[in-house]
C-alpha positions as CSV (number, residue, x, y, z in Angstrom):
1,X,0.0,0.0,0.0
2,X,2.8,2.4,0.4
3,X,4.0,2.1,-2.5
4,X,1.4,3.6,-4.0
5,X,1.5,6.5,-1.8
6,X,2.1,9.6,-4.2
7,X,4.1,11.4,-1.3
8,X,7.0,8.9,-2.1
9,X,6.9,9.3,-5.8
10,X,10.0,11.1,-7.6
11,X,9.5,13.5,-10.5
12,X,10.8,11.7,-13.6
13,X,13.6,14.0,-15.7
14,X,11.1,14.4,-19.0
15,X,14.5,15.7,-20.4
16,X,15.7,11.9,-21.0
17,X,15.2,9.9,-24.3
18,X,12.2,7.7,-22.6
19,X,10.3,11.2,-23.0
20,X,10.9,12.4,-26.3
21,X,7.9,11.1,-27.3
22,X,5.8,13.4,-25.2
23,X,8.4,16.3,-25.7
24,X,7.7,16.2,-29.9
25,X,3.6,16.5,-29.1
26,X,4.2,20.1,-27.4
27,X,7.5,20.6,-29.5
28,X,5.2,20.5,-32.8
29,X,2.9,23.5,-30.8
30,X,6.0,25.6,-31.0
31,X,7.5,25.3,-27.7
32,X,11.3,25.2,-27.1
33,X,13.2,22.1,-25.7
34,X,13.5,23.7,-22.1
35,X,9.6,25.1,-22.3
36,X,8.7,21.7,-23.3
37,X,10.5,19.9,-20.2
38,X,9.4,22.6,-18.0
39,X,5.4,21.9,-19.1
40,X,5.7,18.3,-18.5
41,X,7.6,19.1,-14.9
42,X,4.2,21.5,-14.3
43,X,1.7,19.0,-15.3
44,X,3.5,16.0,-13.6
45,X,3.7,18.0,-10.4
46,X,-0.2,19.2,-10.9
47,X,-1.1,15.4,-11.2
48,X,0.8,14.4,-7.9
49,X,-0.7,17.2,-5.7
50,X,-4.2,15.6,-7.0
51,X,-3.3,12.0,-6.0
52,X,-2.0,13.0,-2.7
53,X,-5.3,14.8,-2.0
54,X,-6.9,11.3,-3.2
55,X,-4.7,9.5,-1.2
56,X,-5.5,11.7,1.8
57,X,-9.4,11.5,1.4
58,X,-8.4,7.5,0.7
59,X,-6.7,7.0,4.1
60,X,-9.4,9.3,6.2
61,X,-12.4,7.1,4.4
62,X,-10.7,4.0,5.4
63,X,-9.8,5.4,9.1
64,X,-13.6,6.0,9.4
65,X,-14.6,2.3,8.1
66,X,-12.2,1.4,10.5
67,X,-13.3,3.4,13.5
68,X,-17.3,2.7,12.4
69,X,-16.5,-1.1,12.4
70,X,-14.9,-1.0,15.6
71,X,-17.8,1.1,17.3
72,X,-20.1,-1.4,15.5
73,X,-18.1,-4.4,16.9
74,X,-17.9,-2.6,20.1
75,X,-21.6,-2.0,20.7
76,X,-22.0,-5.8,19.4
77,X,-20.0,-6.9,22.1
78,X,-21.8,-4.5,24.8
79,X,-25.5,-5.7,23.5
80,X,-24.2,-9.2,23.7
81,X,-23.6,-8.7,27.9
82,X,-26.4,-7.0,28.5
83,X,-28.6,-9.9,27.0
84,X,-25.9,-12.3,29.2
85,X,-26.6,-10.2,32.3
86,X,-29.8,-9.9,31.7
87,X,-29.9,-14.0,31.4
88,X,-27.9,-14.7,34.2
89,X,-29.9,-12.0,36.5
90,X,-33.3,-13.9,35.3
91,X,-31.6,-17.1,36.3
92,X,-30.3,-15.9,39.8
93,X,-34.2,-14.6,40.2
94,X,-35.4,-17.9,39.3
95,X,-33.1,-19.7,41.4
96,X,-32.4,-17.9,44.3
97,X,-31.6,-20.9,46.4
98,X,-28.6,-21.8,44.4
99,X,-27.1,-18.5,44.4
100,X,-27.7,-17.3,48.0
101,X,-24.2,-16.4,49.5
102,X,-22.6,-19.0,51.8
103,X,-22.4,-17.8,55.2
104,X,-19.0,-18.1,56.5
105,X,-20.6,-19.6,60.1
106,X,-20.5,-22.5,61.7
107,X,-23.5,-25.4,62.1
108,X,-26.1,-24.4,64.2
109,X,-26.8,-26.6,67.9
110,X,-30.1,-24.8,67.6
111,X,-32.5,-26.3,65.0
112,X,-33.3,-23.9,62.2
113,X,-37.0,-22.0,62.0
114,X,-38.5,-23.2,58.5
115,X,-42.2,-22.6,59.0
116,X,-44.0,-22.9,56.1
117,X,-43.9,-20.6,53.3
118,X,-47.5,-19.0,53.6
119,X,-46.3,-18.0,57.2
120,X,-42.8,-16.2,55.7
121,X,-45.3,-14.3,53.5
122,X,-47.2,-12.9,55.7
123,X,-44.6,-11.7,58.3
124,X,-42.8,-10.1,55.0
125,X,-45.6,-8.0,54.5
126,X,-46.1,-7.4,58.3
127,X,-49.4,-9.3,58.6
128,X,-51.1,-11.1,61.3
129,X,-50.0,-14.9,61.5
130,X,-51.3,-18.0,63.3
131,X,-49.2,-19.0,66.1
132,X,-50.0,-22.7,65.3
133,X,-47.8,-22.5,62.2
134,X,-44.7,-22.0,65.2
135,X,-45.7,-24.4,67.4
136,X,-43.1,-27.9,67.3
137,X,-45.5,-29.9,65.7
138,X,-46.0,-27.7,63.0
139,X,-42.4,-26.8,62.0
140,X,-41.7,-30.2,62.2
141,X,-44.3,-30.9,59.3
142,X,-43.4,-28.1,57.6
143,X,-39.8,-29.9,57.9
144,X,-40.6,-33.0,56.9
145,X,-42.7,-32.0,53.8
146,X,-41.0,-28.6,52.0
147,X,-42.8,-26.6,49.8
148,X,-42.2,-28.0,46.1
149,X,-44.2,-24.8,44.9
150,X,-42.2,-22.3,42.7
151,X,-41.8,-19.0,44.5
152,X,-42.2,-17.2,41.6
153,X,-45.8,-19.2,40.5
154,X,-49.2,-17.4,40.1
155,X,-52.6,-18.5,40.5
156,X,-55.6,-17.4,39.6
157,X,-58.0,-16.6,42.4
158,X,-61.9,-14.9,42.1
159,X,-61.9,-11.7,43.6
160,X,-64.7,-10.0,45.7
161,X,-65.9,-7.8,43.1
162,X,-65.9,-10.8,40.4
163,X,-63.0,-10.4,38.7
164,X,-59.8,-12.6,38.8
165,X,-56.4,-11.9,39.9
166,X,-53.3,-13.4,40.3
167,X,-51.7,-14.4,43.4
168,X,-48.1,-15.8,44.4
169,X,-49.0,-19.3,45.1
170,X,-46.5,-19.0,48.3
171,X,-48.8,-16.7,49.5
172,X,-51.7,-19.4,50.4
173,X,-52.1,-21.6,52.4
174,X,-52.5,-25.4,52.0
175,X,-56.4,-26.0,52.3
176,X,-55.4,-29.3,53.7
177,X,-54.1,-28.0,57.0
178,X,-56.2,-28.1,59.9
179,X,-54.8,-25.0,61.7
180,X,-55.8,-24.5,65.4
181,X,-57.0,-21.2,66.4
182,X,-54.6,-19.6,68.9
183,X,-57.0,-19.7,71.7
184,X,-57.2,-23.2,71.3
185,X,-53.4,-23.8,71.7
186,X,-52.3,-25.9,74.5
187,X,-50.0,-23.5,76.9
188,X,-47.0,-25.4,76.0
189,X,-47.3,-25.1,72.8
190,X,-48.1,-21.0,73.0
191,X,-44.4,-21.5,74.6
192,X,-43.2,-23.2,71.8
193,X,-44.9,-20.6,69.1
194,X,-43.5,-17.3,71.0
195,X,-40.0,-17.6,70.5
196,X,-40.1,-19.2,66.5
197,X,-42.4,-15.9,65.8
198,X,-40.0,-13.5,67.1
199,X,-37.1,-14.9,65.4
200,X,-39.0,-15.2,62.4
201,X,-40.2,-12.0,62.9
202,X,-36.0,-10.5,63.1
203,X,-35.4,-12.7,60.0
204,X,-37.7,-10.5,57.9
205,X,-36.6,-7.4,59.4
206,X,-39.7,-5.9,61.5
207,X,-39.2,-3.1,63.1
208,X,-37.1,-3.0,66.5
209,X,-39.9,-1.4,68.3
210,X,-42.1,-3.5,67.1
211,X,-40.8,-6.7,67.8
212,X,-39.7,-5.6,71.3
213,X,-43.6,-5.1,72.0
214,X,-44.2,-8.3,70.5
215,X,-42.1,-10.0,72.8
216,X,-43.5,-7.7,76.1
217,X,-46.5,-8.8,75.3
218,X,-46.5,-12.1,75.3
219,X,-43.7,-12.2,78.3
220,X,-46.2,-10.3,80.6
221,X,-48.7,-13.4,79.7
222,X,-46.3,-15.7,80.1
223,X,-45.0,-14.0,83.5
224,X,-48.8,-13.7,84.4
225,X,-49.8,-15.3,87.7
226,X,-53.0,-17.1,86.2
227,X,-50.5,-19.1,84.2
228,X,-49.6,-20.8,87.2
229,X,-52.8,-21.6,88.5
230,X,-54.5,-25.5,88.5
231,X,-58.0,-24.1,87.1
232,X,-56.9,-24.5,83.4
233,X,-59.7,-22.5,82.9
234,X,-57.2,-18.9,83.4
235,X,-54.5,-20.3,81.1
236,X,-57.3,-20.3,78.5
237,X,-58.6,-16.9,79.6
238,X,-54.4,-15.7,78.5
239,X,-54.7,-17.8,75.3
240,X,-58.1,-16.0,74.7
241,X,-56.9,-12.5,75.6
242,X,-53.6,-13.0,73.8
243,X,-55.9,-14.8,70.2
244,X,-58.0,-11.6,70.0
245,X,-55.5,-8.5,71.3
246,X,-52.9,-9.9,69.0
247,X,-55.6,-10.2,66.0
248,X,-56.9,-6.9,66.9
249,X,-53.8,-4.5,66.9
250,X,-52.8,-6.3,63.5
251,X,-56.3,-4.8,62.1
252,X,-55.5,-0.6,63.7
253,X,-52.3,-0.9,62.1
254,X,-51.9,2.3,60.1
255,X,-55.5,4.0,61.5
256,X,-55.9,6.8,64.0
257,X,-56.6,4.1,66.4
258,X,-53.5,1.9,66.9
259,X,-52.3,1.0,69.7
260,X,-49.8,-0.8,72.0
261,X,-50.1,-4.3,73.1
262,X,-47.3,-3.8,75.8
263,X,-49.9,-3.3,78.6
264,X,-52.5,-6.0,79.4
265,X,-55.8,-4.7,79.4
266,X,-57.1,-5.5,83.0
267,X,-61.0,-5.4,82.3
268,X,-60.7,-6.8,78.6
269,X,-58.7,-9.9,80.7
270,X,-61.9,-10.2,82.6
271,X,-64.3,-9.7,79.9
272,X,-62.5,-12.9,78.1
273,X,-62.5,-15.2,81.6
274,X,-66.3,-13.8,81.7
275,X,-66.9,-15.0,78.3
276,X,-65.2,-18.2,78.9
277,X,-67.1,-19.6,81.8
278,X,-70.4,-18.2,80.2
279,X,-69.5,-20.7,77.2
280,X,-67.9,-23.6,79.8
281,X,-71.7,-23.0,81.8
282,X,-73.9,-23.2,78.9
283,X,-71.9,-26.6,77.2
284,X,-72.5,-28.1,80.4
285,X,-76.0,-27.0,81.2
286,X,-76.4,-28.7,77.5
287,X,-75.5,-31.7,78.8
288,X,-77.4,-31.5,81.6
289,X,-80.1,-31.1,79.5
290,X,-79.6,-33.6,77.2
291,X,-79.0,-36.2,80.3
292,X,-81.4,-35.3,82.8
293,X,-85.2,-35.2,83.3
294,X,-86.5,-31.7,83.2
295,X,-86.9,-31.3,86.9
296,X,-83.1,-32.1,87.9
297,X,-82.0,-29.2,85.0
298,X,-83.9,-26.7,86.3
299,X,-82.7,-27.3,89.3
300,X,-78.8,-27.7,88.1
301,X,-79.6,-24.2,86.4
302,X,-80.5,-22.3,89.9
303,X,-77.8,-24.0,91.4
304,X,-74.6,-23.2,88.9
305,X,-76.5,-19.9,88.5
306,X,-76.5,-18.7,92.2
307,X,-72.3,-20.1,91.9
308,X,-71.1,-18.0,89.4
309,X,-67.7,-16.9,90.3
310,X,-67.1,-13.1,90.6
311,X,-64.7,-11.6,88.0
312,X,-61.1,-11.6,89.7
């Protein structure tokens, strides 16, 4: 390619015997010998300042080739990772389990909280959850059968206005599980639910102050001196108290008329023991009645009438 470059070229001596051809075309228009020479010097010199502009438009048109085909390549190659990143960030989405980061710690003494993944949904999002889904025998199901569902699946639920929406499928519970209401937990097992709610409850990141009220309230029940009492009627009377306060509060969140469960409620305690024995009185004047002749029930109901504890 250089050699054709008409920067290198030499200006040939037209006086020489190679170019007497040319000389006797301008000698035959009356020029001299030396005017001859000198026009062919003039119009060989012309013709070179006109290649090397050529040449010069030459090597800037191929300079921009050059530089388009390497922007072209260049955006190529960016387009190209942004489809791969955009691959491989669909894949880590999809399969969050396999890239989660290792945790430089040691194994655990403690067994691990894995409740099932209904329950994780709803303490994401901050909403009221069962305490049966914390209790032993329930993680231990959850345990023993995982959740095959994809995190990431939909389904397609009627809504209260007729329509249809879509729904995580993680966020729904298995119809096949009987859960227990929380007044109808044993006291162990409120025991057992407490502390596997409030670690759940750090593990998606509630609110300090909100947790530490979570776990006030339920200490004061646990601390409460009906808890130690032999009438297992009281223990219920906490398991009631603690069902519908707990419930409750979940429902003011966010209104005008939140507010804290840190301090028991003295005459709502009562109101829940009232409640109680009024349902424990009437299920066994139903047996009475079922059981007896008429005369002994009416009887019965004077008597357990006139013996209805006073609210302590």
């Amino acid at each position: 390619m250089q050699e054709d470059d008409p920067n290198h070229a030499v200006m040939p001596d037209f006086a020489l015997v190679e170019h007497e051809e040319a000389r006797l075309h301008l000698i035959d228009l009356g020029l001299t010998h030396e005017q001859v020479v000198l026009s062919l010097q003039s119009m060989w010199a012309i013709t070179n300042d006109s290649a090397k502009r050529c040449w010069v438009d030459r090597l800037e048109q191929e300079a921009a080739n050059c530089r388009r085909a390497e922007e072209e390549e260049e955006l190529h190659l960016h387009l190209l990772k942004d489809e791969q990143d955009a691959a491989h960030s669909e894949e880590r989405k999809k399969n969050k389990s396999k890239y989660a980061p290792v945790c430089d710690a040691n194994v655990p003494s403690d067994p691990v909280i894995l409740p099932v993944q209904y329950t994780t949904c709803k303490l994401k999002v901050g909403e009221f959850c069962k305490l049966f889904y914390f209790t032993n025998k329930s993680l231990d199901d959850a345990f023993k059968s995982p959740a095959s569902t994809d995190s990431e699946a939909l389904i397609m639920l009627p809504a209260a206005d007729g329509l249809h929406s879509w729904i995580p499928a993680a966020a729904l519970k298995d119809p096949k599980t009987i859960v227990m209401k929380d007044e109808n937990l044993s006291w162990e097992d409120f025991n057992q639910a407490v502390p596997h709610m409030v670690a759940t409850m750090k593990l998606q990141d509630w609110p300090e102050d909100r947790v530490d009220m979570h776990i006030h309230f339920w200490s004061v029940l646990q601390s409460h001196c009906w808890c130690h009492s032999q009438d297992p009627l009281k223990q219920h009377v906490l398991l009631l108290y603690q069902a519908q306060q707990h419930c409750r509060w979940h429902l003011s969140v966010g209104t005008s008329n939140s507010w804290s469960l840190k301090n028991v409620n003295d005459y709502l305690l009562l109101e829940a023991r009232k409640d109680l024995f009024n349902e424990q009185h009437a299920q066994e004047s139903m047996v009475v009645l079922q059981v007896s002749p008429p005369h002994l029930f009416c009887s019965y109901k004077l008597l357990t009438d006139s013996c209805s504890p006073p609210l302590k």
